[in-house]
Backbone bond lengths (Angstrom), bond angles and torsions (degrees), N, CA, C in turn:
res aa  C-N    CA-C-N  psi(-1)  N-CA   C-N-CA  omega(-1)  CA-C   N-CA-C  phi
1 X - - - 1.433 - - 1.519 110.49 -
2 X 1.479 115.18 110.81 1.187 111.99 -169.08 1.857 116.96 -142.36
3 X 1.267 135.95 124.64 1.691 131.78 -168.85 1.342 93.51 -105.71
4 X 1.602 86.20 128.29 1.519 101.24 -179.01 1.801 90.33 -121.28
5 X 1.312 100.41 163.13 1.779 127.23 156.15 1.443 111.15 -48.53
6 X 1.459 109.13 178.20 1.329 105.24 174.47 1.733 110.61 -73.16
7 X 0.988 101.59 -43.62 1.483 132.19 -179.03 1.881 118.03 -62.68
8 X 1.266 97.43 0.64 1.431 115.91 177.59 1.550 116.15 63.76
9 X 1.075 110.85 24.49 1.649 125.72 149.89 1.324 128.83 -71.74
10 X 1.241 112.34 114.07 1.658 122.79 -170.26 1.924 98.73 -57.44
11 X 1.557 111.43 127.56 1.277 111.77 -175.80 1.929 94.19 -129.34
12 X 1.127 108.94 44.37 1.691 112.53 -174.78 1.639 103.77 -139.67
13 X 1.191 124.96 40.77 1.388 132.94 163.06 1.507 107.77 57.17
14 X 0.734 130.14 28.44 1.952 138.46 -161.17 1.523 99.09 -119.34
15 X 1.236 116.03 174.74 1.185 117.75 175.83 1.459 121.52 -88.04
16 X 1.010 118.92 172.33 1.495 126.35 -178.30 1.362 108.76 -76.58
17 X 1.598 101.60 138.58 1.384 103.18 -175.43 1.765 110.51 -94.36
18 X 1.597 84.66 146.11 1.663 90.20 -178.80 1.588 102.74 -109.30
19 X 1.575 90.62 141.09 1.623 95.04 -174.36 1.724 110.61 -90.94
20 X 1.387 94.02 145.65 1.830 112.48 -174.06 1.655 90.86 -93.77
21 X 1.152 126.43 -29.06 1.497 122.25 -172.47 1.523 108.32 -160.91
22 X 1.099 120.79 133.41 1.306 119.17 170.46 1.617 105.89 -104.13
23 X 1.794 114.82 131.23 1.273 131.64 168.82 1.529 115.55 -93.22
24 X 1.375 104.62 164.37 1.539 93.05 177.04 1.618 96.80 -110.96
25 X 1.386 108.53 159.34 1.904 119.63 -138.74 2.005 84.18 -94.46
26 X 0.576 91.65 -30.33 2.278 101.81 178.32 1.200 82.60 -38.93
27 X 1.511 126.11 -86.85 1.841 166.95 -154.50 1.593 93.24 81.77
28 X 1.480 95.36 -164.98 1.189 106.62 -156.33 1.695 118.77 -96.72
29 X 1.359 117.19 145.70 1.380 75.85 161.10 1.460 142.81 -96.54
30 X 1.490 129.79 171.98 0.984 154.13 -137.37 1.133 112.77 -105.67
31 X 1.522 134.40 77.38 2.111 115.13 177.85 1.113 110.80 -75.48
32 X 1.177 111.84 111.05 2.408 141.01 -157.13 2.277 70.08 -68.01
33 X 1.290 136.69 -17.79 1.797 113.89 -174.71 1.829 101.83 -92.59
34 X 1.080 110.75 -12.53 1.653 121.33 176.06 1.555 117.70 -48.98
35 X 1.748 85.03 -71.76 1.477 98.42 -173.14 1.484 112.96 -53.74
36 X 1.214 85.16 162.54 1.936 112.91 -179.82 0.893 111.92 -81.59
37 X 1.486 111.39 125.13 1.875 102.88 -178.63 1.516 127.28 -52.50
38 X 0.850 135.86 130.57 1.611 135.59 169.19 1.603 114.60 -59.77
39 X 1.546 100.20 128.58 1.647 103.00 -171.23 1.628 110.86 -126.80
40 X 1.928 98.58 -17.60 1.376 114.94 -176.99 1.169 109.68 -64.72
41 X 1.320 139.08 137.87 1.260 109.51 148.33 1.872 105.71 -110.11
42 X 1.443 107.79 158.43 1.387 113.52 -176.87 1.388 104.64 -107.57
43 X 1.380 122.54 113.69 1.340 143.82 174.66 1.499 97.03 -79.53
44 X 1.480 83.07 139.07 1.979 98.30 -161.61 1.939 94.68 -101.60
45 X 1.496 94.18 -53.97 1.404 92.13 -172.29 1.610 108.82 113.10
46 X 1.173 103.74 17.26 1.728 122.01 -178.28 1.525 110.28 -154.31
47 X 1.537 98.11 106.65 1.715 115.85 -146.90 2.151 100.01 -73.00
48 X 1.232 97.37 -2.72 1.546 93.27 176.44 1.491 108.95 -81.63
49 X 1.532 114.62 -41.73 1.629 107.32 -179.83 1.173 109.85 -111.71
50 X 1.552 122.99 28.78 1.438 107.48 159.15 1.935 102.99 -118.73
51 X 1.105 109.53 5.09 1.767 129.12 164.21 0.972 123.51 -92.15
52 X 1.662 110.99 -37.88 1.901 104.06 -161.98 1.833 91.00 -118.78
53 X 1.482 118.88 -36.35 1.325 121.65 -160.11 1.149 113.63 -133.65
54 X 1.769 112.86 51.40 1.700 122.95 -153.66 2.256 94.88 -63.69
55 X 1.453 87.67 161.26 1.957 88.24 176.19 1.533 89.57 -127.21
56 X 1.612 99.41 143.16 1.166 115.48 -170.05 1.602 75.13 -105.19
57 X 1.787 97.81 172.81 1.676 114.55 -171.35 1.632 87.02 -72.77
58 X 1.343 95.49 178.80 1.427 96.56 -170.63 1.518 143.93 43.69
59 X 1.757 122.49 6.63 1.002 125.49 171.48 1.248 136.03 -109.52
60 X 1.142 152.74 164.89 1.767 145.33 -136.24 1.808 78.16 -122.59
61 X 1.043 108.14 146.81 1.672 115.22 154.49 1.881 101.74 -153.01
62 X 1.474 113.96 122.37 1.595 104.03 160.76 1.090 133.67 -96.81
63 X 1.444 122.42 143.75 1.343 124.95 -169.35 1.763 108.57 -102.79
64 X 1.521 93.09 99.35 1.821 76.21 -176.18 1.409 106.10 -104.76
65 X 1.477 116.71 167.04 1.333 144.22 -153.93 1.364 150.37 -128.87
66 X 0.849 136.34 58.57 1.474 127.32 -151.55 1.818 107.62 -42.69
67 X 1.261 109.63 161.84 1.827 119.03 165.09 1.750 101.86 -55.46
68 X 1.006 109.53 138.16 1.581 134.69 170.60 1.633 112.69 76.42
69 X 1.477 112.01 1.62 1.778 107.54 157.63 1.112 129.97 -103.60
70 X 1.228 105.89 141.57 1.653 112.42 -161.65 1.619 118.38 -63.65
71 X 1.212 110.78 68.30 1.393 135.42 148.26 1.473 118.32 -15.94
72 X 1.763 104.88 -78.50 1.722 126.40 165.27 1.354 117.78 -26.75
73 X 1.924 104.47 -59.80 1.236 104.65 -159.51 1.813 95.22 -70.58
74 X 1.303 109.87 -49.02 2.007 85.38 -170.93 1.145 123.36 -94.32
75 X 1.574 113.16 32.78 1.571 115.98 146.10 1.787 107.41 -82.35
76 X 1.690 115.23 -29.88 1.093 107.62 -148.27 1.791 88.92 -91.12
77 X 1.496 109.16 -22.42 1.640 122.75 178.02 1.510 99.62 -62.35
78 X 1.463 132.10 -36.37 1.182 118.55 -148.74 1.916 89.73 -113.70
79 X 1.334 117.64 5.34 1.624 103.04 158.19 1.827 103.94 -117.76
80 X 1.273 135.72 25.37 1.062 145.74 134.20 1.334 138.16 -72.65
81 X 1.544 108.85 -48.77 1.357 115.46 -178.40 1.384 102.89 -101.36
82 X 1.448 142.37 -3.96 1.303 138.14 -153.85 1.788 98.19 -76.35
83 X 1.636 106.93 162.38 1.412 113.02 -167.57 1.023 90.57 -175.47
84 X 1.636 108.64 144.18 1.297 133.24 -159.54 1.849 89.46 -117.09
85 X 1.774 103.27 102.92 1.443 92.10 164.53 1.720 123.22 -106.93
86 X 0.970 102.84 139.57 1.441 99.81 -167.21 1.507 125.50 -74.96
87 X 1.353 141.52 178.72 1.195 120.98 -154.16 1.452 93.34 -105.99
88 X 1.345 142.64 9.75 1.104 151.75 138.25 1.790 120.93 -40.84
89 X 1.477 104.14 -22.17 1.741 124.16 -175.22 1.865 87.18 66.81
90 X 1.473 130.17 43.90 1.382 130.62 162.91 1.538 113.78 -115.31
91 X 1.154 124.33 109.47 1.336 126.43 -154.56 1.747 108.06 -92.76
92 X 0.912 127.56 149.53 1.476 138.45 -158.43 1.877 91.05 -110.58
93 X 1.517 96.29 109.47 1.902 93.23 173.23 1.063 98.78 -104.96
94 X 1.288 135.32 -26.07 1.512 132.78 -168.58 1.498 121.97 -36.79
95 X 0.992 127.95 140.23 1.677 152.01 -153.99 1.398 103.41 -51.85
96 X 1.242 121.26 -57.55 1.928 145.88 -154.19 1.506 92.28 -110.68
97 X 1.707 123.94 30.06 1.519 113.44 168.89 1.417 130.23 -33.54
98 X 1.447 99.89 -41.49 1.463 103.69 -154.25 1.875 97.72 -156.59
99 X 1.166 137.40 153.51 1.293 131.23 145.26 1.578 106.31 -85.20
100 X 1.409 102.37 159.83 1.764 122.51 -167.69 1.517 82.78 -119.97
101 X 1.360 118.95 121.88 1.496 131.64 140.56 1.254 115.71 -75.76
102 X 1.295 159.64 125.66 1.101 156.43 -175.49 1.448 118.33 -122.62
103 X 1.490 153.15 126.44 1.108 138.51 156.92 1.801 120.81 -125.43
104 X 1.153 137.45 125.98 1.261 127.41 -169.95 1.612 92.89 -115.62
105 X 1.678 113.96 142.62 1.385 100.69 -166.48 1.420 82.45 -115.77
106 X 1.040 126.22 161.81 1.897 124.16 168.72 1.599 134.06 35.50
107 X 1.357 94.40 45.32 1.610 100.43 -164.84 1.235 104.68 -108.11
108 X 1.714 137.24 164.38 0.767 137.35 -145.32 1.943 93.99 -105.29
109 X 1.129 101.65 -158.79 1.571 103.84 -161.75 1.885 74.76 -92.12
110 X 1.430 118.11 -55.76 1.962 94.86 -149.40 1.536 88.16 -75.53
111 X 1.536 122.17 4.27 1.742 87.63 161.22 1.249 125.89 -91.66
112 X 1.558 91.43 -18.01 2.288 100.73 170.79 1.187 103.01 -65.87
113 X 1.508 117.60 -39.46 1.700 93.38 -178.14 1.590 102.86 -94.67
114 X 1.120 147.04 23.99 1.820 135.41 163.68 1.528 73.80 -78.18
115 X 1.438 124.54 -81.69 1.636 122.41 -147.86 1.637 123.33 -44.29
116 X 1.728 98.16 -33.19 1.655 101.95 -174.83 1.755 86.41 -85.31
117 X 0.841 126.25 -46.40 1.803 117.36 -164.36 1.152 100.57 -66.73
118 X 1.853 142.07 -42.47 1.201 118.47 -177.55 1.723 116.26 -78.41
119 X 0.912 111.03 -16.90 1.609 120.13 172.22 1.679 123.91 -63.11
120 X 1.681 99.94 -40.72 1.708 127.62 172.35 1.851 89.34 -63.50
121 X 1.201 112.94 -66.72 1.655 112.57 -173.42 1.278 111.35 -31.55
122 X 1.511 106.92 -86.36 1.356 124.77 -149.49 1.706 102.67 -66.85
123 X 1.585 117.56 7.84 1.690 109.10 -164.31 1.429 126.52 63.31
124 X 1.160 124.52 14.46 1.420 114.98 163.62 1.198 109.05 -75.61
125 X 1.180 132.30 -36.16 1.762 133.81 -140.08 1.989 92.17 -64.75
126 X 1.171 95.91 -0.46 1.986 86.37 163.75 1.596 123.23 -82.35
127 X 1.327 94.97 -16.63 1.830 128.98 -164.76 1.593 107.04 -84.33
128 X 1.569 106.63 -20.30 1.453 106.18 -131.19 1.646 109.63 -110.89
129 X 0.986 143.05 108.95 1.486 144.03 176.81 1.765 96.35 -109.42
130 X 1.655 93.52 103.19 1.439 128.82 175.50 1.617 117.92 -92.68
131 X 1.052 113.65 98.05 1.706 116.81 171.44 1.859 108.54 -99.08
132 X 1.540 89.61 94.45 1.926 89.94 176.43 1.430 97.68 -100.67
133 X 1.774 99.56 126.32 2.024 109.68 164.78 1.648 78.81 -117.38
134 X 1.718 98.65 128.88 1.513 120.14 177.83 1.674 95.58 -91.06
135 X 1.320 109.01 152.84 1.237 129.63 178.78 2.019 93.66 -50.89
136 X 0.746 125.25 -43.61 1.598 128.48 -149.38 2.070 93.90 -91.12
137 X 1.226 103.39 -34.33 1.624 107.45 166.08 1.663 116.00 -33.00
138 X 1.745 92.14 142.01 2.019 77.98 167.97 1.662 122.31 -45.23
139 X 1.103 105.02 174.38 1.267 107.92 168.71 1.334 122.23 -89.02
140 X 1.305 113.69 -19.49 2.010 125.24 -177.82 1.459 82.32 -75.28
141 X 1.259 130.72 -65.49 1.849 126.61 -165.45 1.137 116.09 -34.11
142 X 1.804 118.38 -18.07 1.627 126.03 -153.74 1.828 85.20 -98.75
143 X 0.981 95.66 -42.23 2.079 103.87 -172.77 1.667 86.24 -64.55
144 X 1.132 160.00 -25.09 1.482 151.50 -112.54 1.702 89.54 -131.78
145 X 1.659 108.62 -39.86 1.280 79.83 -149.63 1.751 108.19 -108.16
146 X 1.325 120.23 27.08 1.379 97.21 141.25 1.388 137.75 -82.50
147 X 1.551 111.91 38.99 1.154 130.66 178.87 1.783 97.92 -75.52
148 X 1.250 105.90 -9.77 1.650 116.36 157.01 0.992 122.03 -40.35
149 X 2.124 122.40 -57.72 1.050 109.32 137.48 1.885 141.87 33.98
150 X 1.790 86.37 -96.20 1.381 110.39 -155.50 1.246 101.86 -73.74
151 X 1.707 109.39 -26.92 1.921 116.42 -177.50 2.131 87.25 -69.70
152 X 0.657 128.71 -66.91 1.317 152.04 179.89 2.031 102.42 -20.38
153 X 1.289 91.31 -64.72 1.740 116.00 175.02 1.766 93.64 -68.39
154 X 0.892 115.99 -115.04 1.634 119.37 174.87 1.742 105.93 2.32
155 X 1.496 135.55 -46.20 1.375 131.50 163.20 1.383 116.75 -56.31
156 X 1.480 109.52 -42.46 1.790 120.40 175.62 1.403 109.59 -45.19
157 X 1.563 97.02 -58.59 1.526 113.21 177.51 1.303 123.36 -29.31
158 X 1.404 97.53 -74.00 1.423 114.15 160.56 1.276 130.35 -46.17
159 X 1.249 117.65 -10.18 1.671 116.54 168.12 1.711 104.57 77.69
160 X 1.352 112.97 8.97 1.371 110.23 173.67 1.939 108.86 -80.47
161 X 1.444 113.26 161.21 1.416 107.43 176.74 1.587 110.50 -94.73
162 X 0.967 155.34 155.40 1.689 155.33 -137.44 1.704 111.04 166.07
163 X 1.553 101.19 134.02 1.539 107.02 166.66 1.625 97.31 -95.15
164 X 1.255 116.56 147.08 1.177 124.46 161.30 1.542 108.45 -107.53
165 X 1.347 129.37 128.83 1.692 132.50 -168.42 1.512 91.69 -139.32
166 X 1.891 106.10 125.07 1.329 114.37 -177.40 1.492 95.72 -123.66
167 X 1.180 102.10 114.54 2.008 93.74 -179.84 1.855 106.89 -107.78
168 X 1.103 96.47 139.81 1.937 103.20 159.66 1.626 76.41 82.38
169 X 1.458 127.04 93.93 1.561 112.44 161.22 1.538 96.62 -101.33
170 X 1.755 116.60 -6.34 1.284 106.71 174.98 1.657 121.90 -65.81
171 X 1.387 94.33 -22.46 2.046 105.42 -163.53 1.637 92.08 -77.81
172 X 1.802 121.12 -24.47 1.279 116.27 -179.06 1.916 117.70 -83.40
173 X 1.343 106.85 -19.88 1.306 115.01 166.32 1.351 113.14 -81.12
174 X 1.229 128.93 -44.06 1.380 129.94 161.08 1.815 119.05 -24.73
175 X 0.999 95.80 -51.82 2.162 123.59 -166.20 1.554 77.37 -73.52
176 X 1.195 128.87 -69.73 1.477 148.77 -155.67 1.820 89.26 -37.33
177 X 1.027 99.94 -60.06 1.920 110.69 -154.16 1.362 101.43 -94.61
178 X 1.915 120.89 -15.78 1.610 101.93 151.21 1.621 118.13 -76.97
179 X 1.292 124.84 -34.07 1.373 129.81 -178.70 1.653 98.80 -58.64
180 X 0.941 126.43 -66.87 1.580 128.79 -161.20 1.522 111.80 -84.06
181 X 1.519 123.85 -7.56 1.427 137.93 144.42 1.918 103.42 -34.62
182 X 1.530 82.66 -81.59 1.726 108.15 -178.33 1.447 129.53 -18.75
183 X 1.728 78.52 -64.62 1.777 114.72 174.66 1.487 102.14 -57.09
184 X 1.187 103.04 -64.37 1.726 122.70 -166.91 1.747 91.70 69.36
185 X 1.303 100.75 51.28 1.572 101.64 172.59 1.603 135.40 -114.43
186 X 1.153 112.69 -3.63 1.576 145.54 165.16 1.554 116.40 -103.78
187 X 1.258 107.58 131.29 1.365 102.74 171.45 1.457 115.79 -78.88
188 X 1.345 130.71 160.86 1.818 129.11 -126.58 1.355 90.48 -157.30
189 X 1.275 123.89 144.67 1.884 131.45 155.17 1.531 87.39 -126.43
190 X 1.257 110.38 118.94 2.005 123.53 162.18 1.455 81.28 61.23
191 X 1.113 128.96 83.35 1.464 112.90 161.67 1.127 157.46 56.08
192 X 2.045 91.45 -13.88 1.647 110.93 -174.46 1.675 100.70 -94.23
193 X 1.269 126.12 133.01 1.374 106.95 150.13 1.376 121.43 -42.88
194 X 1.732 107.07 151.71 1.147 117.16 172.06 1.787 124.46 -84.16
């Protein structure tokens, strides 16, 4: 369990991490006829998306949000309560279920500390590879750090099981359309990359 920068700099008083392998942050691509079918399903613990919009292991689902709904809390609900049930209908309670990838892109300080304090609570934070970019961070660090990602991929690798949780992809499109503003090096509709 370790909080890194956006930039993947350890910001949790620990030592510096030494790398076993270096990936490249792009990754690779992916032939969607390769993969293994998904049989897991991951019980969230929030009867709307594990009823109407169940996630199989390995699959992306986004949770979007309007300003002033609690967004935080059921990213932070759904790497607390999450559970890997098997296709047996035999559910896995064990402690070290899963690793939590975590990345928060542009968030403010009481949301860096809701995510590190509810993680410290509930005992995951042993589980937990935390990438906080604070609202006040450069803005290139915010483009940098779904290099979460690659911690994320590199766990796959490894054959370990892992949630990957990407919060604020708006604060990362934001960075997106000041960097390439600047540049004026991407072609743009209203400012957003395409």
């Amino acid at each position: 369990g370790r909080v890194f920068n956006g930039s993947g700099k350890p910001i949790d008083r620990g030592p510096s991490v030494l790398a076993e392998d270096y990936l490249d942050i792009m990754g690779q691509p992916i032939n969607p006829q390769c993969r293994i079918y998904p049989e897991e399903m991951i019980q969230t613990g929030i009867s709307a998306i594990d009823g109407m919009n169940s996630i199989a292991r390995g699959q992306k689902i986004p949770i979007f949000s309007a300003a002033g709904l609690p967004h935080n809390e059921i990213a932070a609900q759904i790497c607390r309560q999450g559970l890997v049930q098997k296709s047996k209908d035999v559910m896995d309670y064990s402690a070290d279920n899963f690793a939590i990838v975590f990345a928060a892109m542009g968030v403010n300080m009481e949301t860096a500390r809701f995510f590190k304090s509810d993680f410290e609570e509930n005992g995951s934070m042993d589980n937990v590879c935390l990438f906080l970019n604070l609202a006040n961070d450069p803005t290139i660090e915010r483009i940098i750090t779904p290099r979460a990602l690659t911690s994320a991929e590199y766990l796959a690798y490894q054959c370990e099981k892992h949630v990957l949780v990407i919060t604020d992809m708006s604060s990362y499109a934001e960075a997106l359309r000041e960097v390439t503003s600047a540049a004026a090096a991407s072609p743009r509709r209203r400012g957003l990359p395409l």
